[in-house]
C-alpha positions, 0 to 999 in steps of 0.5 A: 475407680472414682468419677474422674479415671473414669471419665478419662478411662472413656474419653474418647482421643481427638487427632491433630486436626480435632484438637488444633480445631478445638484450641483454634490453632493450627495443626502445624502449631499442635503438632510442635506444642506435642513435640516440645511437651508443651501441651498433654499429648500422646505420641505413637509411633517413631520418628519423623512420621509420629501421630499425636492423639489428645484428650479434650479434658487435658486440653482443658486444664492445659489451657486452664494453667495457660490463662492462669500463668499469662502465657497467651491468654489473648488466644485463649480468652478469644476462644472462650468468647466464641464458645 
């Protein structure tokens, strides 16, 4: 196993609010951005009542493409002032 399945084989999920809070939207936002597959996102569960899990490293590399197709790069660029 090379270093990087490892790290995500380990890599703890975040909820919706961890990860709305971690790209500073709201959940509401996240939680359409998963339903669209706009963003990496584990759903479980059927129908209406589906909870979202997510890893933070596919968080990163989805806000990574994000800055480099243009598309809210406001936000994001905002965000990566404050860290």
């Amino acid at each position: 196993m090379d270093a990087s399945s490892q790290r995500s084989f380990c890599e703890p999920y975040l909820d919706s609010r961890q990860a709305a809070e971690y790209l500073r939207i709201s959940p509401k936002k996240l939680q359409r951005l998963a339903r669209s597959h706009s963003l990496p996102a584990y759903g479980i569960g059927d129908g209406r009542r589906k909870m979202w899990r997510f890893r933070r490293s596919e968080l990163d590399s989805w806000m990574q493409s994000e800055v480099h197709s243009g598309s809210d790069q406001g936000r994001i660029q905002e965000r990566r002032k404050e860290s």
